[in-house]
Structure formats: C-alpha cells, structure tokens
C-alpha positions in Angstrom: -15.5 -12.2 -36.3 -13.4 -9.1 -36.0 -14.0 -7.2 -32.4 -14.7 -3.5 -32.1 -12.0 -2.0 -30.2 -12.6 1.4 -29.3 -9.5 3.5 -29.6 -8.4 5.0 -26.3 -8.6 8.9 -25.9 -4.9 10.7 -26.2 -4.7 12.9 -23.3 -1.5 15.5 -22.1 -0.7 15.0 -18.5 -0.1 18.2 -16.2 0.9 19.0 -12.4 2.4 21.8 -10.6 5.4 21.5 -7.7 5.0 24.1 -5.3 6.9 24.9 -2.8 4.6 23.4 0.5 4.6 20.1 -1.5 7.3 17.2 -1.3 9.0 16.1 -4.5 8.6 12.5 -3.8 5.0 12.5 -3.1 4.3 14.7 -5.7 6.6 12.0 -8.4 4.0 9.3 -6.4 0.7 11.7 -7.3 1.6 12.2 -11.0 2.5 8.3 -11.4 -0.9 7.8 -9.8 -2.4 10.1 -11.9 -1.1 8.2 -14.9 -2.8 4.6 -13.8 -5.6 6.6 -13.1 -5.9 7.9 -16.9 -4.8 4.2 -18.2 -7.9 2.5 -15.7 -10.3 5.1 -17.4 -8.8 3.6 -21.1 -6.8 7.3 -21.9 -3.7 7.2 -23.4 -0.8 9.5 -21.6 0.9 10.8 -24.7 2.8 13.3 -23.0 3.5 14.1 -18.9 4.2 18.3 -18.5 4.9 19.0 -14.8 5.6 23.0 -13.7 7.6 24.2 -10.4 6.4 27.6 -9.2 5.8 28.7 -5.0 2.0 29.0 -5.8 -0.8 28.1 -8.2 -1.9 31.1 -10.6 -5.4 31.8 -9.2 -7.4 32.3 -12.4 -5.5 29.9 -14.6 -3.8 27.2 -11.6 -0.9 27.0 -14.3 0.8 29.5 -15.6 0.4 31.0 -19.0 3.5 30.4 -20.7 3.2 27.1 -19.4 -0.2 26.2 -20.8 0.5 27.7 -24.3 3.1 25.1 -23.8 0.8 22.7 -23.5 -1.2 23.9 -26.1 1.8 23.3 -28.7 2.3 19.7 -27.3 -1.4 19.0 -27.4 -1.3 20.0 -31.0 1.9 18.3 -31.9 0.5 14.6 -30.1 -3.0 14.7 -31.6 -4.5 15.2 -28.3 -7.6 16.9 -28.0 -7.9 16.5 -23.6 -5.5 18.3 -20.8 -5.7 16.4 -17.6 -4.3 17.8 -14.4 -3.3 16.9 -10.9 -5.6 19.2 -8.9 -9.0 20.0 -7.6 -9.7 22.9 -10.4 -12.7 25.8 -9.9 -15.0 25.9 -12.8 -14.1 29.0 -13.6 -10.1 27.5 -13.7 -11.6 25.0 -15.8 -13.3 27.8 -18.4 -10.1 29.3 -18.4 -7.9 27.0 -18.8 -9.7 25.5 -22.0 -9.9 29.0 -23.7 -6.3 29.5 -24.0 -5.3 25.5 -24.8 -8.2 25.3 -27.2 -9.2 21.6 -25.6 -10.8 19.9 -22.8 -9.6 19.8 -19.4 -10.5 17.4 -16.6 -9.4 17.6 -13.1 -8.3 14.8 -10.8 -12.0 14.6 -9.5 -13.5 14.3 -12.7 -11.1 11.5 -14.0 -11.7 9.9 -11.0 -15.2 9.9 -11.5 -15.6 9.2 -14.8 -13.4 5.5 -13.7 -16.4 5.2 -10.7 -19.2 5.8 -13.5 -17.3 2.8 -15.6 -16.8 0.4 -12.7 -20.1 0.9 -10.9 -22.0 -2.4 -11.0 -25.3 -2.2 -8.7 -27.8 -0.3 -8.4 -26.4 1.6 -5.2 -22.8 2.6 -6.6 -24.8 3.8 -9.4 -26.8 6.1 -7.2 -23.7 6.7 -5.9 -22.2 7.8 -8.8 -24.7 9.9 -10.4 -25.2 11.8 -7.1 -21.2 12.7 -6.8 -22.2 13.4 -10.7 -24.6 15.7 -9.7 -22.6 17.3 -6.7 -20.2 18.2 -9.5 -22.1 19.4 -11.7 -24.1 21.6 -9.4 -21.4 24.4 -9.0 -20.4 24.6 -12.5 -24.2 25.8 -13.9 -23.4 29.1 -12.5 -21.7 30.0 -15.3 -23.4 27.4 -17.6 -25.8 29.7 -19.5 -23.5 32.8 -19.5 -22.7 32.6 -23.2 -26.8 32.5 -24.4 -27.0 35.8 -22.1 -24.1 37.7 -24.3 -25.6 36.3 -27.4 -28.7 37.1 -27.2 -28.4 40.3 -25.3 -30.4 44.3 -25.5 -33.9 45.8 -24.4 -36.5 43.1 -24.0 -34.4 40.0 -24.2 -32.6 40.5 -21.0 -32.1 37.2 -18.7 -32.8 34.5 -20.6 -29.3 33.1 -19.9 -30.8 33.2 -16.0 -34.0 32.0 -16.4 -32.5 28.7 -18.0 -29.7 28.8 -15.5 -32.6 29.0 -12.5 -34.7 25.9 -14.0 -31.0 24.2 -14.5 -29.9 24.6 -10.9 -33.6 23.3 -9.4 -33.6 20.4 -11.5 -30.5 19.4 -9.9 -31.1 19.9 -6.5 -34.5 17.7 -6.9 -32.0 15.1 -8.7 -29.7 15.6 -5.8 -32.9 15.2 -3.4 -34.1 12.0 -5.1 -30.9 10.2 -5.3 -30.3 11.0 -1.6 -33.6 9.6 0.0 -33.0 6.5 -2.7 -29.8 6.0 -1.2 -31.3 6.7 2.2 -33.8 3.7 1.8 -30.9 0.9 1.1 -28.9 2.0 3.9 -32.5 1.2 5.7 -32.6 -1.7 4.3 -28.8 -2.3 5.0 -29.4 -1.6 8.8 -32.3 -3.9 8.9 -29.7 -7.3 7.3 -26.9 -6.0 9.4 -29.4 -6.5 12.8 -29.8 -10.0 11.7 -26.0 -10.3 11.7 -25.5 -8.9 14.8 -24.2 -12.0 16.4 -21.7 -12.8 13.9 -18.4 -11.1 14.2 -17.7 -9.0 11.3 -14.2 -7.9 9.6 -13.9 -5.5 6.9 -11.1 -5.4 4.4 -9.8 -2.0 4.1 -7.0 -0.5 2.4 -5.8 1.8 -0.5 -7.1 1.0 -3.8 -5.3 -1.5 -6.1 -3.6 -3.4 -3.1 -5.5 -7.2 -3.4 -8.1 -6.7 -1.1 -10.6 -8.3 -3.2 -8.2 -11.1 -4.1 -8.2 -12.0 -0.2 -11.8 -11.9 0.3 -12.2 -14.3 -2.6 -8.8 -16.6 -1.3 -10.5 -16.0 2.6 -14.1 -17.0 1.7 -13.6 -19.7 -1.9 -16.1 -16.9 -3.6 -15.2 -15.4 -7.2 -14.9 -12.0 -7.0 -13.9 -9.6 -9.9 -10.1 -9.3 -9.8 -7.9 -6.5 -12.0 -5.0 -4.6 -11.7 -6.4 -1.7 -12.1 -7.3 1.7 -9.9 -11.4 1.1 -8.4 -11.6 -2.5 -10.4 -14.7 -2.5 -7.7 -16.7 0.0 -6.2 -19.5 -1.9 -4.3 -19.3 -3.8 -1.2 -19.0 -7.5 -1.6 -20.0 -9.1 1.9 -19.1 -13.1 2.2 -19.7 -15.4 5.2 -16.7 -18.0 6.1 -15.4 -20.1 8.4 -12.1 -19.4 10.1 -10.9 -22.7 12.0 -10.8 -22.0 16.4 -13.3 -19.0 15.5 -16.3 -20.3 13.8 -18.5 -18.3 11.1 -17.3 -14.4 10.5 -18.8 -12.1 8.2 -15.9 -10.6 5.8 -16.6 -7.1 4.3 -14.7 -6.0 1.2 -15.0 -1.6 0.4 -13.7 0.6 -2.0 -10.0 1.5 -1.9 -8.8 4.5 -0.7 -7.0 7.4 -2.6 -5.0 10.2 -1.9 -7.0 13.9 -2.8 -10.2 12.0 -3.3 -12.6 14.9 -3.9 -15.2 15.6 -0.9 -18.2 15.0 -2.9 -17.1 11.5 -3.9 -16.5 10.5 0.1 -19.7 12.6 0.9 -21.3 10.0 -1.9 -20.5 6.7 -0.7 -20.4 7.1 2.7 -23.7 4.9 3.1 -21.2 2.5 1.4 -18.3 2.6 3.5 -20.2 2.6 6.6 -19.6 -1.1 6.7 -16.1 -0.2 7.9 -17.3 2.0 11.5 -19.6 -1.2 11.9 -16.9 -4.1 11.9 -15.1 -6.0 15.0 -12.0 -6.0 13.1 -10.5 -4.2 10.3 -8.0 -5.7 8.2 -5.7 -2.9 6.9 -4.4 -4.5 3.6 -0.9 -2.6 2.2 0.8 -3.4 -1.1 4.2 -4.9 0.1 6.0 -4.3 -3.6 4.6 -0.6 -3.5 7.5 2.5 -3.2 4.9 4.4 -1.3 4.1 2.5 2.0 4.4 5.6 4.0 2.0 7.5 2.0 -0.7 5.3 1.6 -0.8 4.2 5.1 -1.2 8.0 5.9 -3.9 8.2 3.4 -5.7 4.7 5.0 -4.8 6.8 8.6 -7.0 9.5 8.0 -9.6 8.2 6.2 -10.4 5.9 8.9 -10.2 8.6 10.9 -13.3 10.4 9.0 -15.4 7.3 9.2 -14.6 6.9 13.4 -13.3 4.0 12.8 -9.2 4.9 14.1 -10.3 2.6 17.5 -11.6 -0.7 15.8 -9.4 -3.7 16.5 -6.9 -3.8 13.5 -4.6 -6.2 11.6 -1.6 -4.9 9.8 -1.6 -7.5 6.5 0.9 -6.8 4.0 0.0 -8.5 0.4 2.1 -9.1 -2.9 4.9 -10.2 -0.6 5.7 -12.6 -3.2 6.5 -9.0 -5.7 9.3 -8.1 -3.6 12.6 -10.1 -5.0 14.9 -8.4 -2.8 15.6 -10.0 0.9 17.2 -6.4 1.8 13.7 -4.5 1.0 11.8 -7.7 2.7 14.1 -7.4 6.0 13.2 -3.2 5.7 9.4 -4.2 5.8 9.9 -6.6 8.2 11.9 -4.0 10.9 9.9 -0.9 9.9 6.5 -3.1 10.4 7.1 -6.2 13.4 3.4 -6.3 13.4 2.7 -6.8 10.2 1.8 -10.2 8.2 3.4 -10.5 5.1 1.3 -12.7 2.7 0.4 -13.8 -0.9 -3.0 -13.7 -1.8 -2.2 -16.2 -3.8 -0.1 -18.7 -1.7 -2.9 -21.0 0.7 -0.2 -21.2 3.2 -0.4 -17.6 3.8 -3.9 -17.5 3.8 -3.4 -20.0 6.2 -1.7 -18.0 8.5 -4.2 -15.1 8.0 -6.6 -17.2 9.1 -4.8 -17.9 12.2 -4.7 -14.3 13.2 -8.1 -13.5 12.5 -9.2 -16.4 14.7 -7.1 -15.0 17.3 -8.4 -11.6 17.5 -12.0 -13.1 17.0 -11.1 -15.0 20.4 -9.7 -11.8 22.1 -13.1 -10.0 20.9 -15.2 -12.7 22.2 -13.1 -12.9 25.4 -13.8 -9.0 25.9 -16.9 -9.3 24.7 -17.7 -11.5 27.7 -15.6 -9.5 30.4 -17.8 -6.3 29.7 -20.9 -8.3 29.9 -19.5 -9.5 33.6 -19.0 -6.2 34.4 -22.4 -5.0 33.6 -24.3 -7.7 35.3 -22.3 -7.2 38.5 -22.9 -3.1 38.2 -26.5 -3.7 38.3 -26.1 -6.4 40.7 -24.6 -3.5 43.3 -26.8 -0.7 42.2 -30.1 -3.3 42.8 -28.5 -4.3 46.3 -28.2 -0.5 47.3 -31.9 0.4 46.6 
C-alpha cells in the first residue's frame, strides 16, 4: 500500500534587527522561528534577516528589502513569507501586495501548530476562540475591495453592510466559545474541590523541554511524546505515589514561548490555571539548550501573569544526558546550585526527583500544620478576651 504523503509548504523566512534588540536573542528567535515552521510541516527554503534602527510602519520591512524577498520567493518556488513579528492587518495587506504571496506572522504560525495539536474538546475551544480573536480585527478591512468594485449612486455600502453582519457573527462566536469554556472551568473547579486534600504539583516550563516525558516517567502513564514545538496543548493530570509523601496529583501545561501573542494567553488561561492552583511547581529547563537565560526569563514572567511567582518551586534541569561536555555541565552546575540535573529517561534520576518532591511535600505539610496551630490558638485568645 503506498501512503499519501502530503508535501510540506515551501515558505521564505524573514526578521528585522533593530537597534533596541540583542543579536543573540534575536539569532535564538529566528532559530525558534524555524522549528516553529518545521512543527507546523513548512519547509524553510530560505532565511532573509534585515538590520535597520526601526520597523517601517506601513510595511514593518523595508521595500527594497521585500522586493528582495519577492525575487527569492520566486526563484525557491515559494508561494508563503513568514516573519518574526506581531504584524497589523493592514502590514499584512501590504506586505502581500508588493511580494505577490501570503504572509503569516509569528501569531498566526503559532496558531495554526495549536489548531494541529489540539486534542480535546477544550483546547479546541481554545483554539477556535484565539481563531476568532484574530480574526476579529482583520474584517475591518475585509470587505473593502466589494465596496470599490461595486461602487456609484445607489449601490453605496454594500462592502459595510457585509462587513457589519461579519463582525456580529464573530463576536456571538466569540460569546459562545467563551461561556463554553466558562462551563468546563465550572466543571474543573467542581473535580479540583474533590482534590483539595491531595497535594498538587504542576509541571511547568518552556515548550519542547521533556515535561511530558517526566509526567509519564513520574506517574508509569503514556503520554504523547515528540520533539517538536506544542507536541501537546491540553492538560494531562495523573495521580502517583512519591515514596515518604504518599499520593500527589501531578499537572502537566502547555510550554511557554517567547512573544506568544496576547490572544493566545488570553485563550487558554482557563487552561493554565492549573498552575496558580498547585503546592509546588516544578520549573522544567532543557539542560542541552544554548538559551537557558532566555527561557528562564520567559518561564519568569509568565508565571508572573498567572500569580503564580510565590508557589513553592523546584529548579529541574532535563536532557542532562545531551550535554557531552563536563566543562558546560560544571557551568550549569555553578550558575544553578539549586538545580537537579536529570534524564527523563534514566530511573535513577527519576529517582532522585522523587526524593525532592517528597521533601517539599513534607515541608508543605509541615507548614501546612503550623498555620493551622496558629489559627486555632488566635481564636483561642480572641474567644478568651470576649
């Protein structure tokens, strides 16, 4: 039986340099960029980067450069321009006029990977509401073209009539998928007050680092495993049994990303509130990565945005067993002392992870019971005054 491949997409890959932005991070953003393109099944045929103090407004490029691009496009049988940026619709329009193709931003391409990976029912919701968030904006100009056409005395607004129905059609989309995703956070709320006694960790971490690869070596459970950017989007939640500690709950979320668009956070936030709700957070880093610094800024604030930044954490580094060199391990080892360095593939690690988990599920506990002292004593005092 012969199989049906389909032929991946050729695409040209853009970014601009300016001058607020750091030439290594921005080398890291376009070498994301370029496992983002190969995880939505593109094909980088070409990688055109520009160095100018500030974007062009109308065009974010400039023009010489995108006629450049228009040339290599044409050259590499590539019919789709994808840059490193948050474009405007308008940007967008503008940009395809002059390279005669299509052009995706970084929050479309991102999207377009969530709408491939998402499994359930929820990160589907999920999806097609960021789907609609983006979409939204870019009507305004939608029906621009039927207006010009059409045109003169007694056929004026047609364009605007169709743009009107357009735009309420989404916002009742918008509505619907909100109060749908309203109702399984209910019902999310409702299993999470059964669990209330259980302490609960949550694996957090860039994307692409191995955290679902520890949740499945943590709790014996087969998740789905890739090396790829968002190989999972929903939250997988499995119950284990850490020796010294007992039963835990273990929560793996979607990774983390540099410039991920608003709408998209704004979209699975219901999703990721898992994380605000845990005991313990384990912060998950790739060990082989060049980028440590980055990500771990990127992990920083996003925890930050969910009010999570005072949960107890653990620092676990994974894919230790990526990182051949003893002078690069000894680096880790210095920059991080409170860090575990494991394979997610190695059980004596696991081991060890274990070990620390159980520990700060003892601290918790020990807390836990200190506070409670403190309270029944309070009340004690304030029932002996009266």
């Amino acid at each position: 039986m012969i199989e049906n491949r389909k032929q991946k997409e050729n695409v040209v890959l853009a970014g601009l340099l300016t001058s607020d932005l750091d030439p290594k991070l921005f080398e890291e953003d376009i070498q994301e960029m370029q496992m983002l393109c190969e995880t939505a099944d593109a094909n980088v045929v070409a990688c055109i980067c520009q160095k100018r103090d500030t974007p062009v407004i109308s065009t974010y490029l400039g023009y010489g450069k995108l006629h450049e691009i228009r040339n290599v496009m044409k050259q590499l049988n590539a019919a789709t321009l994808v840059i490193d940026a948050q474009l405007s619709p308008g940007q967008i329009r503008n940009i395809e006029k002059i390279v005669s193709g299509k052009v995706i931003d970084r929050g479309q391409l991102i999207l377009d990977i969530f709408a491939m990976h998402a499994r359930t029912n929820e990160a589907r919701i999920q999806v097609e509401l960021a789907q609609m968030r983006t979409l939204y904006p870019r009507l305004t100009h939608a029906w621009t073209h039927f207006s010009q056409q059409v045109g003169g005395i007694g056929t004026r607004g047609p364009g605007e009539k169709q743009l009107e129905i357009d735009r309420r059609l989404v916002q009742k989309k918008i509505s619907d998928l909100k109060h749908k995703l309203h109702k399984i956070e209910k019902g999310r709320i409702v299993q999470s007050k059964g669990r209330n006694r259980v302490f609960r960790a949550s694996l957090v971490g860039y994307t692409n680092v191995g955290k679902s690869s520890l949740l499945n070596a943590l709790s014996g459970s087969e998740l789905l495993v890739e090396n790829k950017l968002f190989a999972t989007l929903d939250t997988a939640t499995r119950k284990t049994y850490i020796p010294g500690a007992g039963s835990i709950v273990i929560s793996d979320t979607v990774g983390f990303l540099r410039k991920l668009p608003h709408h998209l956070v704004a979209s699975f936030r219901s999703t990721l509130g898992v994380v605000s709700d845990a005991h313990l957070l384990i912060v998950v880093m790739d060990a082989s990565s060049a980028w440590i610094e980055q990500q771990m800024s990127t992990v920083k604030s996003v925890l930050k945005d969910l009010g999570a930044e005072d949960v107890q954490k653990l620092l676990v580094f994974n894919k230790i067993d990526l990182v051949k060199d003893p002078f690069v391990r000894k680096r880790l080892t210095i920059a991080y002392p409170e860090g575990i360095f494991i394979s997610a593939k190695n059980k004596e690690d696991i081991a060890v992870l274990r070990e620390h988990i159980a520990h700060a599920v003892i601290n918790f506990e020990k807390e836990k019971q200190i506070a409670d002292i403190i309270v029944r004593k309070t009340r004690s005092l304030v029932h002996e005054d009266r």
